[in-house]
C-alpha positions in Angstrom: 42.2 30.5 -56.6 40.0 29.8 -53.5 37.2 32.0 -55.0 37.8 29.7 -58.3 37.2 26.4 -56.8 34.3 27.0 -54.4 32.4 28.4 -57.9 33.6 25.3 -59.6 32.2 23.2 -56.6 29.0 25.4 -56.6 28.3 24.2 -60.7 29.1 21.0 -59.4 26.6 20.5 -56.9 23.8 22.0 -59.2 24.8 19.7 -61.6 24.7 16.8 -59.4 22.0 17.4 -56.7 19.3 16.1 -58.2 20.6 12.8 -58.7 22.1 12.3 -54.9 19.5 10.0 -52.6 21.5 9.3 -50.0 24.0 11.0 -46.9 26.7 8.5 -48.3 26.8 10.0 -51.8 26.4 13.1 -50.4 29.7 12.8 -48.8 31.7 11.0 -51.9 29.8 13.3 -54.1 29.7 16.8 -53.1 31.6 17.0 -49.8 35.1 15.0 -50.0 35.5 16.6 -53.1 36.6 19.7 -51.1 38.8 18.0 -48.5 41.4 17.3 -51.2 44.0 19.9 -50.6 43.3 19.4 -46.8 45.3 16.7 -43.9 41.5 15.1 -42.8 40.6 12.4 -40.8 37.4 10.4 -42.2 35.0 9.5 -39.0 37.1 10.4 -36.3 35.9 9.3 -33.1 34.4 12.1 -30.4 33.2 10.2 -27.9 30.5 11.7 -26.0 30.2 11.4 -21.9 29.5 7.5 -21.6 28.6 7.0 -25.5 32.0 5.2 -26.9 32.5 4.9 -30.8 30.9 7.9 -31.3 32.5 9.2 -34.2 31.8 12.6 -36.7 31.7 12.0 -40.1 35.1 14.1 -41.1 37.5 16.3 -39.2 39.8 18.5 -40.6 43.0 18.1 -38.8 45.7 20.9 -38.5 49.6 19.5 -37.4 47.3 16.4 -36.8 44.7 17.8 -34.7 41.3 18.5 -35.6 40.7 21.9 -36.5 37.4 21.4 -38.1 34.7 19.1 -37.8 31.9 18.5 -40.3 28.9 16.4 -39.9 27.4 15.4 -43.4 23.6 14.6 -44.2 22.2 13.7 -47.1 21.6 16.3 -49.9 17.8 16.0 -48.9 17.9 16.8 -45.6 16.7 19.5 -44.0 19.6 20.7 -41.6 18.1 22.3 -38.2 16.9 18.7 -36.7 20.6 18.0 -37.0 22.9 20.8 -35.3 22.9 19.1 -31.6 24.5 16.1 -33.1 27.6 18.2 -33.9 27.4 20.6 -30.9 27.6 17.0 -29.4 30.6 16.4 -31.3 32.5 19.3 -31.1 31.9 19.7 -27.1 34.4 17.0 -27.0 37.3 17.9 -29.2 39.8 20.8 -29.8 38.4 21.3 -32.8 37.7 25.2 -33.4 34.9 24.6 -35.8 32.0 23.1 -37.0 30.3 22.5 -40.1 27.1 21.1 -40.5 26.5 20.1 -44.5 24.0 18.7 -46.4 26.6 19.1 -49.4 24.7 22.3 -50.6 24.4 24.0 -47.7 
């Protein structure tokens, strides 16, 4: 069943990519999409040292804890100028894991 709907997501974001400008219709588009039969918290805050209100853009939360973090970008953004944003992030959380998404990659 799992293998079923990541190939299912996988036509979806080839059909969709191309028309996808910007991170937030990355996120609605290609990323929330997945988080359906997940408990997730949309921007959940990770404040950093003295930063306040910093906040990742999902966490996937596990007996209401997050397990998971992901930091989205838009579909047309190359991801390596982006990883110490969610090393950031996850530094400051129990979280386990940590995804870093473009929605395609």
């Amino acid at each position: 069943e799992f293998n079923d709907v990541i190939k299912q997501f996988s036509e979806r974001i080839l059909s969709l990519k191309d028309t996808i400008t910007t991170e937030e219709s990355t996120k609605m588009s290609l990323v929330v999409p997945l988080f359906q039969s997940n408990e997730f918290c949309p921007e959940y805050i990770a404040d950093v040292g003295i930063k306040k209100g910093e906040k990742v853009d999902y966490a996937i939360l596990e007996n209401g804890q997050p397990n998971i973090l992901v930091e989205c970008k838009s579909c047309s953004e190359q991801l390596d100028k982006h990883s110490s944003q969610l090393f950031r992030y996850f530094g400051t959380s129990p979280a386990k894991f940590g995804i870093l998404t473009n929605g395609i990659i």
